[in-house]
Phi, psi and omega in degrees: 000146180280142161248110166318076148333120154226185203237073162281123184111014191294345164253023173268180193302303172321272183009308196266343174320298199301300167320269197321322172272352145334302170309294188299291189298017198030068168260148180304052205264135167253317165226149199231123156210108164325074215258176181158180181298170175264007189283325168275003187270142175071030152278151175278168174188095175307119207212177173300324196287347201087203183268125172294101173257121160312064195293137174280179218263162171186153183301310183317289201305337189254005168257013159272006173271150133343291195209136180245171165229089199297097164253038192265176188281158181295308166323308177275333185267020135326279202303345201213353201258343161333281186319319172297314185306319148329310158228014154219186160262140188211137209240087181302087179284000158251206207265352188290015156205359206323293174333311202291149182259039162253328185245141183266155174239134195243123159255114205280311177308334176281293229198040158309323163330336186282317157303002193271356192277336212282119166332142164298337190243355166218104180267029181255118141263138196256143165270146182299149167318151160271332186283320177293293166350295153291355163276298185316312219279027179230310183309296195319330157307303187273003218241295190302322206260357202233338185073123173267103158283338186225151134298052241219094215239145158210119176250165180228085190274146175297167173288335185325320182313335135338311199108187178293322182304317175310295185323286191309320173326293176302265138059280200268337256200310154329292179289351170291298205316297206319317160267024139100002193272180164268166174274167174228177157229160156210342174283322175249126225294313180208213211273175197231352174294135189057035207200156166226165208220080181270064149219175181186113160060171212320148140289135162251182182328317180268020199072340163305189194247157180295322180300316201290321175294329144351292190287340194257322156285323164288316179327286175317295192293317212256330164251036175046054208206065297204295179287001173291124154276139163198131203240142179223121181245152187251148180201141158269123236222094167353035174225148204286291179217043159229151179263138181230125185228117154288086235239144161234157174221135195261127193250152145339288167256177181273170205218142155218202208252303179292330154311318174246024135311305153308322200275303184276336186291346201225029149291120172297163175074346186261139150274144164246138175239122179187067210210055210262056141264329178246041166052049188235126169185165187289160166219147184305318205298293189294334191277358202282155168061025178245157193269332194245142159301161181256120173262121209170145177065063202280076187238157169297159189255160209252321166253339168241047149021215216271002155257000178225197178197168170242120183240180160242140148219202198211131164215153171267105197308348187269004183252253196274039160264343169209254190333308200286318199298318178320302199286295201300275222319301213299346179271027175243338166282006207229000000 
């Protein structure tokens, strides 16, 4: 059956995402409406759907949709996705409810199962951190077939993480070096041209970063697993939109590289990329604009011996780090 859509947060990067897999997946849109600020309303906006006029967003307009998919700041969506979930469904791509245990958080490949719980009068579901996405849909294979005890996450995050503003940051900031200027920031804590950046959002108490703690608290929630020790360390990295994490793990059972080849070659949603005799591993380059994460540089760990392993993976964070993943929960309502 078509499903009224609408989009909120529809010109920022997720936004133009969220259309296009709209798209890619043939989900049933019967009508597309586009929400935003008014500073962006009643601009045009070419899409698979045809041409868009940008309508300002209110609770009335947005609660006549089938579904809405929220791409907005933790603040507006506090304030405003309670409400809609009253009288639709809403799938909240920031961090503002991930935690709460009235709302399920989803990777459809995980924990799809999870929506069936959900009240009639409050119908939000939260998308997951992007950097934890792309870990879970590589971890959550070997964890069901091996059990996971440890955790050991170093991500190499894109500026997408940012918005369009990160990106564009790197962008404009590149081309400063290039020509012969100092880099500047304004997006970023300091310049991100030529530079890596071990921060990411808030410092807390314990010295992690709030992005890091993220991966250790959704990580937990979303495979219902309370007791995964898991360490994140985050770094912001010269690259536009895929996020790449170097993960080591400690299992239950013992593990080697050929078990979990097996294991990870027939994961929905996973590539195995893994061939570094023939220079084959994920990479940002390969993974961009692709719907499944990358897998890859598959070794026994060095330190947890015949229980652990070291992997790489690459997933393209504005896809299944947002947008897709969003979109596959909204196929679950249908």
């Amino acid at each position: 059956m078509a499903k009224a859509v609408g989009i909120v947060g529809a010109t920022g990067a997720v936004g133009a995402e969220l259309i296009q897999v709209l798209a890619d997946l043939k989900f049933p849109v019967g009508s597309l409406h586009l929400f935003a600020s008014e500073r962006s309303a009643g601009k045009t906006v070419t899409t698979p759907f045809g041409i868009k006029t940008i309508e300002t967003f209110s609770v009335e307009a947005a609660s006549k949709m089938d579904i809405v998919l929220l791409a907005v700041s933790g603040e507006f969506a506090k304030q405003y996705a309670p409400l809609l979930a009253e009288k639709t469904i809403v799938i909240d791509n920031s961090s503002a409810f991930r935690l709460d245990e009235n709302v399920p958080l989803v990777i459809p490949e995980i924990n799809g199962e999870a929506v069936k719980e959900l009240r009639r009068n409050h119908q939000l579901v939260a998308n997951p951190n992007c950097t934890t996405a792309i870990a879970a849909m590589a971890l959550w294979p070997l964890h069901k077939e091996f059990g996971l005890k440890k955790v050991i996450v170093s991500s190499y995050q894109a500026t997408s993480g940012a918005g369009i503003e990160g990106m564009n940051e790197l962008l404009e900031e590149t081309g400063r070096v290039l020509g012969g200027e100092e880099a500047g920031h304004k997006v970023f804590a300091h310049p991100i041209a030529f530079n890596v950046i071990p921060h990411i959002d808030s410092f807390q108490e314990n010295g992690y970063t709030k992005e890091e703690m993220k991966v250790t608290w959704e990580t937990r929630k979303i495979f219902g697993a309370p007791d995964i020790a898991i360490s994140c360390t985050a770094v912001r990295v010269p690259t536009l939109r895929v996020h790449a994490e170097a993960i080591t793990i400690e299992t239950e059972k013992p593990v080697n590289p050929g078990a979990a080849r097996i294991v990870l070659k027939d994961a929905p949603g996973v590539d195995l990329v893994d061939n570094p005799e023939a220079k084959q591993y994920p990479m940002p380059v390969n993974a961009t604009k692709k719907h499944n994460i990358e897998v890859g540089r598959i070794r026994q760990s060095i330190v947890f011996g015949d229980h652990g392993l070291d992997i790489f993976v690459a997933g393209d964070q504005l896809l299944k780090g947002a947008a897709l993943n969003a979109v596959q929960i909204a196929q679950l309502f249908i």
